[in-house]
TIBAMAR-514330 format. One line per 2 residues: their letters; for each residue x, y, z of N, C-alpha, C. Coordinates in steps of 0.02 Angstrom, whole numbers, plus 32768, in hexadecimal, padded with zeros to 4 digits. Layout:
% residues N
a = X,Y,Z,X,Y,Z,X,Y,Z  ...
***
This chain:
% residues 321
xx = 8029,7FC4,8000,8000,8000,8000,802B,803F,8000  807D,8035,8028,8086,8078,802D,80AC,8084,7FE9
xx = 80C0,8039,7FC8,80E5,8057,7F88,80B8,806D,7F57  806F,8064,7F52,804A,8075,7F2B,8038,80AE,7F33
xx = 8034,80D9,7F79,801E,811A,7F8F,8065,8148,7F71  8098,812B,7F66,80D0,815D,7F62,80C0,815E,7F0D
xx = 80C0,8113,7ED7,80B3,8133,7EAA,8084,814C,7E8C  804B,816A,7EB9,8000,818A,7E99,802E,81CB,7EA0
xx = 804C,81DA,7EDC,8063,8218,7EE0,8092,8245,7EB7  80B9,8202,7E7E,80ED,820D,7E5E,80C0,8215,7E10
xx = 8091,820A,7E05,807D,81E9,7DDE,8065,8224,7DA4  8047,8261,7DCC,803D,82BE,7DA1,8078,82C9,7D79
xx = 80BA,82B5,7D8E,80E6,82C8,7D7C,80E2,82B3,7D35  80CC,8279,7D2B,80D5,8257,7CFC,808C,824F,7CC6
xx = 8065,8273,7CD3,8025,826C,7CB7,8044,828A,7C66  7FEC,8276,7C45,7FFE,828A,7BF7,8000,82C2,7BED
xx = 8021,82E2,7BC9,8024,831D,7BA8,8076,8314,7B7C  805E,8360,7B4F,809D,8377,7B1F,80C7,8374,7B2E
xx = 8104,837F,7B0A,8155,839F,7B31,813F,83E1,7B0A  813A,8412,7B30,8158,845B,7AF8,8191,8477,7B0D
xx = 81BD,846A,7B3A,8205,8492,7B39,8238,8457,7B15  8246,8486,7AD1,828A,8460,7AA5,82C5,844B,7ADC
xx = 82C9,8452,7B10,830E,8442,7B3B,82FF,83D5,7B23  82C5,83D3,7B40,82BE,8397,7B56,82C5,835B,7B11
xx = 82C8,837D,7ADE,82CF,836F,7AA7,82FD,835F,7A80  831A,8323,7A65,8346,8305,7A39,8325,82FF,79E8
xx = 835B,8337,79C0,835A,8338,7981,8381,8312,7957  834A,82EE,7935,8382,82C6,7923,8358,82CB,78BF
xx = 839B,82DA,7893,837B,82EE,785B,838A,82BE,782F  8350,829C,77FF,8349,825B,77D7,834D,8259,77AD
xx = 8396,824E,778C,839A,8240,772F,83AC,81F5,771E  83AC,81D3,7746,83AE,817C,7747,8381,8166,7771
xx = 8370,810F,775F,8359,8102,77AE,8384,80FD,77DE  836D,80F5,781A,8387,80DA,7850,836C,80D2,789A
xx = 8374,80D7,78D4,8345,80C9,78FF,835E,80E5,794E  8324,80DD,7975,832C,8116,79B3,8326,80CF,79EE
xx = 8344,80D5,7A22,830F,809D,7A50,8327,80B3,7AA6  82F0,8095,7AB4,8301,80AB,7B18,8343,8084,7B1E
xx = 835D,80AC,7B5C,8393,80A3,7B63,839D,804C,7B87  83E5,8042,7B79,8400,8003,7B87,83E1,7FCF,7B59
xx = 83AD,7FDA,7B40,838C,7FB5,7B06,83AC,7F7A,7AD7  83A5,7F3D,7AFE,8367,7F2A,7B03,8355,7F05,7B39
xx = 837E,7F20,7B7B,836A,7F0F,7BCB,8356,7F41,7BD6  8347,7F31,7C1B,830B,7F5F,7C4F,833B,7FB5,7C3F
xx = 8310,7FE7,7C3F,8319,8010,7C39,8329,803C,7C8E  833E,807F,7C7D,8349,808F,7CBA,8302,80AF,7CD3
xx = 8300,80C1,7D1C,82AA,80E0,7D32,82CC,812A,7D24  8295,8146,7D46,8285,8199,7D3B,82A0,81C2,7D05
xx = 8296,81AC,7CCE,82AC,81B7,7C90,827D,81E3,7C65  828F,8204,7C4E,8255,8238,7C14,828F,8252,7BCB
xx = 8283,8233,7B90,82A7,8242,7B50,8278,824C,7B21  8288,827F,7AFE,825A,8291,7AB5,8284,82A9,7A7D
xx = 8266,8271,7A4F,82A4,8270,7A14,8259,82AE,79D2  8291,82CC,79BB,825C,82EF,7973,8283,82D7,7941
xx = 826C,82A6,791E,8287,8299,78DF,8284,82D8,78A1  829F,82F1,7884,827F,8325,784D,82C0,82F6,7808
xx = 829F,82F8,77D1,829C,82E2,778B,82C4,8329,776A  8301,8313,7746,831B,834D,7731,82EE,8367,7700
xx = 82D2,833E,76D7,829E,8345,7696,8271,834A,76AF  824C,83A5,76B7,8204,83B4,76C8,81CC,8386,7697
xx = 81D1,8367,7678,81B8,834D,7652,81AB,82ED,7651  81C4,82F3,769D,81D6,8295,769D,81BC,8289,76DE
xx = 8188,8253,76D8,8182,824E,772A,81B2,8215,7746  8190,8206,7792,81B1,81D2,77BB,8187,8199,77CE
xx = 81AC,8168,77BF,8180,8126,77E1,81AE,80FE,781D  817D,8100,7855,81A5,80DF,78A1,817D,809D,7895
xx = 81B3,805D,78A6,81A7,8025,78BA,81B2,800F,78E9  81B5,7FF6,790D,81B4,7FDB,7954,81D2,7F90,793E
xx = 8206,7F91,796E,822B,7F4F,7959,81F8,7F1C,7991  8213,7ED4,797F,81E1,7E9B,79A0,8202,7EA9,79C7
xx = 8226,7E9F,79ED,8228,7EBA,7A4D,820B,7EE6,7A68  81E8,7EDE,7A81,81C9,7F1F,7AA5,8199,7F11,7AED
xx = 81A9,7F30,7B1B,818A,7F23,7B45,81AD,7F5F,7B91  817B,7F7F,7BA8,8179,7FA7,7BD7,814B,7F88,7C08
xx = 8142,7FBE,7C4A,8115,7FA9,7C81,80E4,7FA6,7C5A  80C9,7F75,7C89,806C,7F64,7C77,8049,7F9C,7C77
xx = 8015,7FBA,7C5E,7FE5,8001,7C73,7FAC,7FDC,7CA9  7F90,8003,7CB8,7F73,8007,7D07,7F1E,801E,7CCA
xx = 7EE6,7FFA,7CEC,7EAB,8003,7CCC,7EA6,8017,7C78  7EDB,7FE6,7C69,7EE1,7FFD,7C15,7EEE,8034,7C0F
xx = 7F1B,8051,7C24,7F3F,8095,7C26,7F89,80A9,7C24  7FA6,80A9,7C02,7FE3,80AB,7C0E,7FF4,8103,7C35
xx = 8007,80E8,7C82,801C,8119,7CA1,8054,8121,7CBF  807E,80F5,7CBC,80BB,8104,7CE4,80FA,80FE,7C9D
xx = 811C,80CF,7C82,812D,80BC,7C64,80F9,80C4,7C29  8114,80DD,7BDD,8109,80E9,7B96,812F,80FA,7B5D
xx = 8131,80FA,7B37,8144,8113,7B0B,8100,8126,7AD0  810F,816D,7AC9,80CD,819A,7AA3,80F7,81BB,7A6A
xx = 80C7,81B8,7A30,80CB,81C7,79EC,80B9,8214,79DB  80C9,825D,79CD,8095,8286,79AC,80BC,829E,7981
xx = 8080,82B4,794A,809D,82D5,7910,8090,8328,7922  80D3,834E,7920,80DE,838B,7923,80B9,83A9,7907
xx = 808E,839D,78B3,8079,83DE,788B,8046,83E4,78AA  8015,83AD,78DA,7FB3,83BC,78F9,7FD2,83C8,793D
xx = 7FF3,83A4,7956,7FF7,83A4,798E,7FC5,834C,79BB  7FD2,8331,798B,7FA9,82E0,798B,7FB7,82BE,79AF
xx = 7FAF,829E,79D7,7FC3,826A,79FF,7FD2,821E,79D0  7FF0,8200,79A6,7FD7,81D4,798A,7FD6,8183,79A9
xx = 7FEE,8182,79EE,7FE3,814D,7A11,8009,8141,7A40  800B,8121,7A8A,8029,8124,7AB5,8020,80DD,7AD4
xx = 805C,80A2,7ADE,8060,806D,7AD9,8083,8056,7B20  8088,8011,7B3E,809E,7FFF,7B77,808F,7FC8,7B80
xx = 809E,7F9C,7BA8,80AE,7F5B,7BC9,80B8,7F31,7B8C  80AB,7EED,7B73,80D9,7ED4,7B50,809F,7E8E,7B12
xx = 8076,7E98,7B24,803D,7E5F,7AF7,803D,7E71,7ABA  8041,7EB3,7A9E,8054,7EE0,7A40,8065,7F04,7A2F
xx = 80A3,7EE9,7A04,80C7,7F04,79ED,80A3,7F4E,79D3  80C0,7F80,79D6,8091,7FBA,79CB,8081,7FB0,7982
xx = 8045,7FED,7957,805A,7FDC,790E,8089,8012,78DC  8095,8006,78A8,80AF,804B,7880,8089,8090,7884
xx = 80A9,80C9,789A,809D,810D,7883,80C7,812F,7865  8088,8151,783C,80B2,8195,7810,80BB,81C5,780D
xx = 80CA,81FE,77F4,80C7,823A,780E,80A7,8264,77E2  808D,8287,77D9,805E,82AD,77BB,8093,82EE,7798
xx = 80BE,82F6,77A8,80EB,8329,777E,813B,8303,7797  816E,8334,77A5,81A2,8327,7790,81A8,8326,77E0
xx = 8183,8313,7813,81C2,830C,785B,8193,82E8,7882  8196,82BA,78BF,815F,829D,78D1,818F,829E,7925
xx = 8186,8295,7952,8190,82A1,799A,8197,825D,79B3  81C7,824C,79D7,81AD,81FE,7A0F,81D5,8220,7A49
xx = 81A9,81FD,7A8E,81AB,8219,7AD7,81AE,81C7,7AEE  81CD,81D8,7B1E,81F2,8191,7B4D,81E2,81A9,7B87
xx = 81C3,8196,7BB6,81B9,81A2,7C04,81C2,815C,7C30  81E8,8164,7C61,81E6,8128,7CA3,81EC,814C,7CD4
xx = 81BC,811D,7D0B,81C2,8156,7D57,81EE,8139,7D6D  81E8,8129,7DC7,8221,8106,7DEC,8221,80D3,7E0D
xx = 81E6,80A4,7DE4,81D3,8076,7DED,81D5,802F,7DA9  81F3,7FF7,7DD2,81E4,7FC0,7D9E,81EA,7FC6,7D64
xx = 8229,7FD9,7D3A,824C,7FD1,7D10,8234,7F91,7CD9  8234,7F93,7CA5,822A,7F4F,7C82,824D,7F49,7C42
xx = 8243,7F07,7C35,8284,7EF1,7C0B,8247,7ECC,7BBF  8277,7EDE,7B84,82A1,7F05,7B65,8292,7F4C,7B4C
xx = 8263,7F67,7B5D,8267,7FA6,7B42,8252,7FB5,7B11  8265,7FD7,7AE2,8244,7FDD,7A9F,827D,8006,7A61
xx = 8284,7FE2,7A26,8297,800E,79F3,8285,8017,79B7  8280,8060,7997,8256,8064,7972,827D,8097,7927
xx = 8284,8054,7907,82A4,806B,78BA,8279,8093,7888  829A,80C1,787A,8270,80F4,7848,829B,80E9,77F0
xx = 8263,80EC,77DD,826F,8106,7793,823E,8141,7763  8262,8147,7742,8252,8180,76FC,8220,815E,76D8
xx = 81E4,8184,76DE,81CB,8173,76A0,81AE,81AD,7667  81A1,81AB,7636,817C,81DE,75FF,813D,81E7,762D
xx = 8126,8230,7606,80E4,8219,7616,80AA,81F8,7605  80B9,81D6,75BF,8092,81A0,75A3,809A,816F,75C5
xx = 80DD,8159,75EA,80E3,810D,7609,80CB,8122,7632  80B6,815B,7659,809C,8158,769B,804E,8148,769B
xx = 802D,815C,7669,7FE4,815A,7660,7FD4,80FA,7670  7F97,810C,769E,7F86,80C5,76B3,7F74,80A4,766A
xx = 7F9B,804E,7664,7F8F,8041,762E,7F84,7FE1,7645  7F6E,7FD9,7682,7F42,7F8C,76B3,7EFA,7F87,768E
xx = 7ED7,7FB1,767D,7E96,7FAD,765D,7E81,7FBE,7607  7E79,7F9D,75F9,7E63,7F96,75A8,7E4B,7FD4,75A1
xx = 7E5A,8016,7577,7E38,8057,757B,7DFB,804C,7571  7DE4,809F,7594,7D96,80A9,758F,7D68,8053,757D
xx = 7D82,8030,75B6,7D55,800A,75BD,7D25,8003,760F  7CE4,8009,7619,7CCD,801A,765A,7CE0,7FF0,7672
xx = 7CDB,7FFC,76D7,7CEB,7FBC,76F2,7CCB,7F7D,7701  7C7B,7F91,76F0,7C3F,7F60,76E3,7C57,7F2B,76BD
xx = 7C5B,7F5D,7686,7C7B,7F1F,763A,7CA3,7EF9,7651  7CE7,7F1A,7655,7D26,7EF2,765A,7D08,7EC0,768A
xx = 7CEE,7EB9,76C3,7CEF,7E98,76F4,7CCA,7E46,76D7  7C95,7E5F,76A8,7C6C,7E37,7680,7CA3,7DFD,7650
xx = 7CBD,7E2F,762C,7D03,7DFD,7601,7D39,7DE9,7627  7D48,7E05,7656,7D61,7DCB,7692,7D44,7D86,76A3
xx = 7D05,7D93,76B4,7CEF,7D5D,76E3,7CEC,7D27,7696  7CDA,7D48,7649,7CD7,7D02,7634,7D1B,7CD9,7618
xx = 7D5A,7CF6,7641,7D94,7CD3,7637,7DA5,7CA1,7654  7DC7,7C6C,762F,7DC8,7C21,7630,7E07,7C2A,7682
xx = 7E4A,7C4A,7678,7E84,7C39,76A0,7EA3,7C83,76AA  7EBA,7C6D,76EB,7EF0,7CAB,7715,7F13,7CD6,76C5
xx = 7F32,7CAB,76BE,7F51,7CB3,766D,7F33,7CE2,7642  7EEB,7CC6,763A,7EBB,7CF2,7610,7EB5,7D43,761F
xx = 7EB1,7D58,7665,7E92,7D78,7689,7EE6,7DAE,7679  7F10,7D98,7698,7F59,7DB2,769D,7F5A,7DEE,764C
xx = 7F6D,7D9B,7616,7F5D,7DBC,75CC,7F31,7DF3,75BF  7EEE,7DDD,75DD,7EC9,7E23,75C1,7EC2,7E5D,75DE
xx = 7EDF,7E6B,7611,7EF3,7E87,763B,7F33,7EC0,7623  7F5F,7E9B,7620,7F9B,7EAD,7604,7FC5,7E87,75CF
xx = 7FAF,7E98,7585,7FCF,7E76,7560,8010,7E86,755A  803F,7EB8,7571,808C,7ED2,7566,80A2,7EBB,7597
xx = 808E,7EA3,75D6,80BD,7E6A,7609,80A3,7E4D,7641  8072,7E1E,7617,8046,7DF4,7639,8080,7DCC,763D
xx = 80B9,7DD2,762E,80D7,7D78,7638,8103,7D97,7680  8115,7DD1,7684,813A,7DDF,76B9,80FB,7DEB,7705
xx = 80BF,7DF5,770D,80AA,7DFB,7723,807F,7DA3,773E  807E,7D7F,7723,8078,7D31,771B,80C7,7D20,774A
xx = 80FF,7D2D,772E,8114,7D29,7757,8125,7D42,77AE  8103,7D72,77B3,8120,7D95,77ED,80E3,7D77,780B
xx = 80B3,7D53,7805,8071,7D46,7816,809B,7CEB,7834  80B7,7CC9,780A,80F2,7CA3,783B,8110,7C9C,785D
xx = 812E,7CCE,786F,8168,7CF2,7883,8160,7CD0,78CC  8182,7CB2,78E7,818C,7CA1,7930,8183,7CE4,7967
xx = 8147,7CE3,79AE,8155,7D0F,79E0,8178,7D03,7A11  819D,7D44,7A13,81CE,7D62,7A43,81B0,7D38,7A7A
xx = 81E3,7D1B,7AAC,81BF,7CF2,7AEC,81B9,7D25,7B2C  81AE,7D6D,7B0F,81AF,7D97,7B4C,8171,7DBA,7B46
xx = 815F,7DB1,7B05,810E,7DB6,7AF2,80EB,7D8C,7B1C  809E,7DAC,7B1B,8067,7D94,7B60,8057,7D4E,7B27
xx = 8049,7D18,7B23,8017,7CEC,7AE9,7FE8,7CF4,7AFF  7FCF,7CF3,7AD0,7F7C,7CEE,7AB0,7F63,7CBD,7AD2
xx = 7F23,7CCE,7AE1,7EE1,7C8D,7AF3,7EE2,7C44,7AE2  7EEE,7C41,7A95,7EE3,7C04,7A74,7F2C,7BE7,7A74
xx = 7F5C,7C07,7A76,7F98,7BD1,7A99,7F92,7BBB,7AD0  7F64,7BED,7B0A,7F7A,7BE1,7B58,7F37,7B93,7B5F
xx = 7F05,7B93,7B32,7EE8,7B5E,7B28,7EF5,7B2A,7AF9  7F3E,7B1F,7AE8,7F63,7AE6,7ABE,7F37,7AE4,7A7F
xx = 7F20,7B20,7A51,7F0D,7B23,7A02,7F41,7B23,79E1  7F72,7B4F,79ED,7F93,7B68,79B7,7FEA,7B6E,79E0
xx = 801F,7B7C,79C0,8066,7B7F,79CA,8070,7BCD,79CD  80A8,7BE8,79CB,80A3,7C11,79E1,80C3,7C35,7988
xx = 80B6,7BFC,7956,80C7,7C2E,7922,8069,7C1B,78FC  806E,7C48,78CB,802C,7C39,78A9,8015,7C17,7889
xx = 7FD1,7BE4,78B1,7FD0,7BBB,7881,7F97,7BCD,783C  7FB5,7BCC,780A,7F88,7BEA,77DB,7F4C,7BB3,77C3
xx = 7F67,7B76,77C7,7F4F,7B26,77C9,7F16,7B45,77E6  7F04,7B2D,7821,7EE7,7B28,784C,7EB0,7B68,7834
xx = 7EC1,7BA8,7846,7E88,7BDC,7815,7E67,7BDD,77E2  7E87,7BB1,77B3,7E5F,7BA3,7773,7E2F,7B63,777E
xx = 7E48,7B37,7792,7E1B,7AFC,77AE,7DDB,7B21,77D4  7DD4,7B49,7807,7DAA,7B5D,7824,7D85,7B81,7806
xx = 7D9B,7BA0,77D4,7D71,7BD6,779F,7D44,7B84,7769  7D65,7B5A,7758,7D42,7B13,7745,7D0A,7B02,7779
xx = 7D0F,7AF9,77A7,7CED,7AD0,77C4,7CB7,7AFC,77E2  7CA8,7B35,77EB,7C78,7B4D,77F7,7C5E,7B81,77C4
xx = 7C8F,7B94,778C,7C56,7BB1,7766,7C24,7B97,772C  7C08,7BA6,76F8,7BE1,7B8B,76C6,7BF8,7B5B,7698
xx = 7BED,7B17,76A2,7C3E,7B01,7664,7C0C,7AB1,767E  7C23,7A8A,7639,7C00,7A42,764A,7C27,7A13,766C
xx = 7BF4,79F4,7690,7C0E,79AE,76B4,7BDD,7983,76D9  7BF5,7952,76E9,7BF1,7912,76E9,7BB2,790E,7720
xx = 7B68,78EE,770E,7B38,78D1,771C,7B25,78B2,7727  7AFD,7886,7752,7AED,784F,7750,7A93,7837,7731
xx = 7A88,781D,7703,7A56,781D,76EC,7A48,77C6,76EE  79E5,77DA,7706,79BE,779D,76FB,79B0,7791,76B7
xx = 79B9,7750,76B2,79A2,7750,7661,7960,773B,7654  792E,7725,7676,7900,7724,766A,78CC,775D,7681
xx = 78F5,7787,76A3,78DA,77D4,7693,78F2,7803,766B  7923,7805,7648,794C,7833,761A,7933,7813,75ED
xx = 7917,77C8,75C7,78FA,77C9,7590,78C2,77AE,7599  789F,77C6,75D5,7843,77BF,75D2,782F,776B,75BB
xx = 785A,7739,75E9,7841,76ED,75C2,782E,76C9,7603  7803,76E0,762C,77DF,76BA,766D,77CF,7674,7666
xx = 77DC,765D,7615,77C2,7619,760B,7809,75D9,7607  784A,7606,7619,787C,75F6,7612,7891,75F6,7665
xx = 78D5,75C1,7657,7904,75B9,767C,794F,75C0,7659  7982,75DA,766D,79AF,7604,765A,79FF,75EB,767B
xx = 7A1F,75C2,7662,7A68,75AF,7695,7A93,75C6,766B  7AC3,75F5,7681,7AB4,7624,76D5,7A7E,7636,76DA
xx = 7A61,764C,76F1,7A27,767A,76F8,7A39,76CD,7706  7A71,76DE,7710,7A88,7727,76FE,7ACA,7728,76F6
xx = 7ACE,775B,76CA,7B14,776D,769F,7B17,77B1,76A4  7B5B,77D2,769A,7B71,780E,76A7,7B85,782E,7660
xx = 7B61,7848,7670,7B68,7893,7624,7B7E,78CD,7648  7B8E,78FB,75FC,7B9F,7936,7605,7B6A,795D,75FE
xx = 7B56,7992,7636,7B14,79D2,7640,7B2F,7A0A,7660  7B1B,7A32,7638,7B27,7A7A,7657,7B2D,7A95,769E
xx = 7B4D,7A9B,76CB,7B39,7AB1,771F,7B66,7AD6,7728  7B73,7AF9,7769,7BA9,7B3C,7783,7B7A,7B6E,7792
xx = 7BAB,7BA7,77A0,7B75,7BEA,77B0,7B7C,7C15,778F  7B35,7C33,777C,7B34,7C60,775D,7B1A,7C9C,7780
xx = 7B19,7C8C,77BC,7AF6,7CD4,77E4,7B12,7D07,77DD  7B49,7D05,77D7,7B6F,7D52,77C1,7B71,7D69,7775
xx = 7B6B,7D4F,7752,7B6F,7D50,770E,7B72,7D95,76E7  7B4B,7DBF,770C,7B1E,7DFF,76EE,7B11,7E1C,771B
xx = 7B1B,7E6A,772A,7AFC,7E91,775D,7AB8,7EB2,776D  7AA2,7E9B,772C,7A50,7EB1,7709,7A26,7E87,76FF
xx = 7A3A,7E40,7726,7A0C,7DEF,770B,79FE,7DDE,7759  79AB,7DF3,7741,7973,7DB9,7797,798B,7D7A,7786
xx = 7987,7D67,775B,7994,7D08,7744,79CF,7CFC,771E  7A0B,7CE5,773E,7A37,7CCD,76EF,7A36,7C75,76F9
xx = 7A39,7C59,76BF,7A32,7C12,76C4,7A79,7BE7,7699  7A87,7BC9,76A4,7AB2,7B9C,7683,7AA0,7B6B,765D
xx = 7AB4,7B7D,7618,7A90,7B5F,75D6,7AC3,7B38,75A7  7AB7,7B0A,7580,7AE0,7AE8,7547,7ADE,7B12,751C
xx = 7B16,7B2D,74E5,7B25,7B3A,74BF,7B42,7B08,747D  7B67,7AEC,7499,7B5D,7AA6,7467,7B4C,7A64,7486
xx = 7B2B,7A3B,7463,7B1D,79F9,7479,7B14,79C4,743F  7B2E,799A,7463,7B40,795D,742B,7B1B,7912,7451
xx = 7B07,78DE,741E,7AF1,78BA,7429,7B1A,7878,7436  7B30,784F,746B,7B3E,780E,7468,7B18,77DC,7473
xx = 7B2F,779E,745F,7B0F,776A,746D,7B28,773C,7492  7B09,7706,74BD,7B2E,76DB,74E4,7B11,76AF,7502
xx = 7B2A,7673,74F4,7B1D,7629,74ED,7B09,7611,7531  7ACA,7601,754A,7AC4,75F6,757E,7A98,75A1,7586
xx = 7A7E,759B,75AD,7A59,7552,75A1,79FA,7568,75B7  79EE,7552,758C,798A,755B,759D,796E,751E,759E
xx = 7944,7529,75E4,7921,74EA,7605,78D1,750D,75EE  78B5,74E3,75BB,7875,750A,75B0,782F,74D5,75B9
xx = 7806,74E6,75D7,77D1,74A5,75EE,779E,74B7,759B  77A3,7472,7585,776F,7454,7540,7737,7435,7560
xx = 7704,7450,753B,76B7,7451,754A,76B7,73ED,754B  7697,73DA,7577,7672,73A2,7550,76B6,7369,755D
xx = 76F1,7379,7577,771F,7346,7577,773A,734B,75AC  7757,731A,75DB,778D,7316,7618,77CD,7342,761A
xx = 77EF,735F,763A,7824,7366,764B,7831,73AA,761C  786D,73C5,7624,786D,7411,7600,78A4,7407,75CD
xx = 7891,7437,758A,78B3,7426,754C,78F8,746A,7567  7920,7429,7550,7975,7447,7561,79A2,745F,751A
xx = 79A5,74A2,7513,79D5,74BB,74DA,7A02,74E3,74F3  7A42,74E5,74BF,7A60,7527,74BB,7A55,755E,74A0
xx = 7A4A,7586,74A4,7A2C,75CA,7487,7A4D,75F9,74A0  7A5F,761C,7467,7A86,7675,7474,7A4E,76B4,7473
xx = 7A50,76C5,74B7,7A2D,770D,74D0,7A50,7733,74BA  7A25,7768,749D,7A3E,77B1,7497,7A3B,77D8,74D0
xx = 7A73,780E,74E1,7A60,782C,7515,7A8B,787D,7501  7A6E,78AF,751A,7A91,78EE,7500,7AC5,7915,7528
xx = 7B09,7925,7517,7B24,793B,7539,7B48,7983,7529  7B43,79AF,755C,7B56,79EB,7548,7BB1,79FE,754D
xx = 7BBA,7A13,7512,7BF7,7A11,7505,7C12,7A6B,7513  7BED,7A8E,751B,7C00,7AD1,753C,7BAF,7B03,7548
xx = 7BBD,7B26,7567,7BA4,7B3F,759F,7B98,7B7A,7594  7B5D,7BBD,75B0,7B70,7BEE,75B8,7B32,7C16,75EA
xx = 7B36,7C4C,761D,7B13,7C5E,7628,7AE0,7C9E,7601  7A8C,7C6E,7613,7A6D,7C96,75F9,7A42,7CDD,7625
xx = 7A3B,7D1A,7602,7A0E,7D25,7645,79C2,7D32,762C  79A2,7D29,764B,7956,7D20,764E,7923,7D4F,766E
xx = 7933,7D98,769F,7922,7DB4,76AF,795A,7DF6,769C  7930,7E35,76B7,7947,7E60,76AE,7937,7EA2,76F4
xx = 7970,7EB7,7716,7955,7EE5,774D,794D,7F32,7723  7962,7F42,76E1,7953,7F7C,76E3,7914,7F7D,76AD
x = 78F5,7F4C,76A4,78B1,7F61,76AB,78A6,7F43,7655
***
């Protein structure tokens, strides 16, 4: 209690706000990449620490992109807050905050800068130090490379979300996504985690390893969405012959099933329908009782039965009227 009473008391010191006196400020001016990081990096850093780096771009005309290397990890934040320990992002020309990051479960993501200089602030109080810290490599870009280019232009996010969901694999999704380096992004989606990273849920419940399984995601996108499989059907109810006996008496076809409840954001009803279907036949044995004589007439005979060879959701209602 009393170490917690000392750091509520320490704690104003350190609240959010700007830097506006240039003293506190490290200029550092960018005609290559290269990179900034808390000190001792990439062990525990020192406490009561406050550094603010201003990157500025010799070319008014070029922005900056910060990455955050995979190490990273500061104190935990307190009610989803990062208050003691942070490291905070702003771009000089608004005066923006563009994000303020801490304890160690994600990796932060890329920011850019909106003109030619973008700000990073480092704070630790005098408490509980943590290890490794954080460093964060910058590069040059045009301002065409800077323009967000993750989403297929002027496409809404309704849509896109729509031609997502009817993609087959991780793969698919990556590609259309980003056709100029879906393969580097596929990879980093492998990429083994840092063991100083928090894991995820579905490792801490033995699903998955701690690299990605892409397997496993695409299978699950199979098995529960719209796509054919395997049935079990009566045959003397799938071909209406009550006067028959049937060995086997059920066989497994292919029929449409999965979900389609999401399908559409505008559908009371979507249903899962055949789009193609093909007919087989298959040799079974029929026990059929003859009028007027003992015992039941025994053949081989090939049933037709229909099987759907792909799939698609339909919708059948409409909420806007």
């Amino acid at each position: 209690m009393r170490l917690q009473a000392q750091r509520q008391q320490i704690a104003p010191s350190f609240a959010p706000q700007r830097v506006q006196d240039s003293q506190h400020e490290k200029i550092v001016l960018v005609s290559f990449n290269g990179s900034i990081h808390s000190p001792k990096f990439p062990h525990a850093y020192p406490r009561s620490t406050m550094l603010v780096w201003r990157l500025i771009s010799v070319d008014e005309n070029v922005r900056i992109q910060l990455t955050f290397d995979e190490k990273f990890g500061l104190e935990d934040p307190e009610d989803d807050t990062c208050k003691y320990d942070f490291v905070e992002i702003e771009d000089p020309s608004d005066g923006t905050i563009l994000g303020r990051w801490c304890g160690s479960s994600t990796v932060p993501s890329k920011q850019v800068s909106k003109g030619n200089q973008i700000r990073v602030r480092f704070v630790s109080d005098e408490y509980f130090p943590s290890e490794p810290g954080f460093c964060i490599h910058y590069t040059l870009l045009t301002p065409q490379q800077a323009e967000p280019t993750s989403l297929p232009s002027s496409v809404p996010l309704e849509q896109l979300s729509e031609t997502v969901a009817r993609l087959e694999t991780v793969e698919d999704v990556i590609r259309y996504l980003e056709p100029d380096r879906w393969q580097m992004d596929i990879e980093d989606l492998f990429r083994p985690r840092p063991s100083w990273q928090l894991l995820g849920k579905s490792f801490i419940h033995g699903r998955k390893s701690r690299v990605a399984d892409l397997s496993l995601l695409n299978e699950e996108v199979r098995l529960y969405s719209c796509t054919p499989r395997n049935y079990s059907v009566s045959l003397r109810e799938e071909l209406k012959r009550t006067d028959s006996i049937f060995w086997p008496s059920c066989l497994l076809v292919k029929r449409c099933g999965g979900n389609c409840a999401c399908c559409t954001h505008y559908c009371n009803d979507c249903q899962c329908i055949p789009t193609k279907v093909t007919k087989k036949y298959h040799e079974v044995l029929q026990l059929k009782q003859r009028s007027g004589v003992k015992g039941l007439q025994k053949s081989l005979t090939d049933v037709p039965l229909e099987h759907h060879e792909e799939c698609a959701c339909l919708c059948s209602g409409n909420t806007e009227g």
